[in-house]
N, C-alpha and C positions, 0 to 999 in steps of 0.2 A: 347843869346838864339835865339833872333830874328835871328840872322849872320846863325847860325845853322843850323834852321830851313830850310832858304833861300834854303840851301843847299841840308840840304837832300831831300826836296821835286820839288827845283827847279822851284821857284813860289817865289814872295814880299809878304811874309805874312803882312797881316793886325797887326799893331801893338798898343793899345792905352795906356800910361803907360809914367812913368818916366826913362829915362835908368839908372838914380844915387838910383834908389831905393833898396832896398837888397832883394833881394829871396832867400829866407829859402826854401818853400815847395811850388812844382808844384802843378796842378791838372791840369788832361788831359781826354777830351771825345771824340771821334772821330764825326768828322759827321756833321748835324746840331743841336747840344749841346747847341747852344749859351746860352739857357733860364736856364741854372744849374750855372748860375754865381755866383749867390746868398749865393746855397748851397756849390761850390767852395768856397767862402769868410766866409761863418758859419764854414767850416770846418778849418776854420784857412788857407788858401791857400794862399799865396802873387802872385803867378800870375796861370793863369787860359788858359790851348789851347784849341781851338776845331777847327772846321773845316769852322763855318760861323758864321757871325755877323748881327746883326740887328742893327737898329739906337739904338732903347732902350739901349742894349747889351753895348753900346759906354758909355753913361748916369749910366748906372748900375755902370761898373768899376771905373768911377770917382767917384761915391756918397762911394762905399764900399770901395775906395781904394785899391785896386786891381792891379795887372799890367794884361791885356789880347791880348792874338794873336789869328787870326784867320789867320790859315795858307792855308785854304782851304778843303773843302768838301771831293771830290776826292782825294786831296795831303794828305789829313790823316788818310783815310780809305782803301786804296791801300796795305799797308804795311798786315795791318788785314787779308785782302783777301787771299791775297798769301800764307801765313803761313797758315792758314785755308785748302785750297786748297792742299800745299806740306805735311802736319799732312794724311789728308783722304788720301791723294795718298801712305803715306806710310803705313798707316793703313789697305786699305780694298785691296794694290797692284792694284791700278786702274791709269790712266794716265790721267792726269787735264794739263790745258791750261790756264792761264793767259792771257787776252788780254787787254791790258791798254790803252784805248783810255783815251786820256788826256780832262781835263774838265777845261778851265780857269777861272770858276766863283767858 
């Protein structure tokens, strides 16, 4: 997943976790998410993406057991935009721009 990740966003996601662990069930929030760890892991989640991490956030996934990536801010909320963006444009027949300045934090 982390390999994945890598890829489609093109960024080293943050990863804290065991790689021998099994994942059953995602949970993904774009953005900075970090603090829905919790409720990721209440819901039964084995690993948990969002977009930023905190120290806490590190602490958190170890105590709940958790696996978690923060793959970046930008890197995960990009994808949303566009789709967003190309929906209205076919929608209301209007002409949208994309412009993707890259954010490495």
């Amino acid at each position: 997943m982390v390999e994945r990740l890598a890829q489609l966003t093109g960024r080293e996601p943050l990863y804290i976790g065991s790689e021998n662990k099994l994942v059953r069930t995602v949970a993904w929030c774009t953005g900075a998410a970090q603090g829905y760890i919790d409720t990721a892991a209440a819901a039964g989640a084995d690993m948990y993406i969002t977009g930023e991490a905190s120290e806490q956030t590190a602490h958190m996934a170890r105590e709940l057991g958790i696996q978690f990536i923060a793959a970046g801010h930008h890197a995960t909320e990009r994808y949303g935009v566009q789709a967003v963006g190309q929906h209205l444009a076919a929608r209301f027949d209007i002409e949208h721009r994309y412009i993707d300045i890259d954010n490495p934090v």
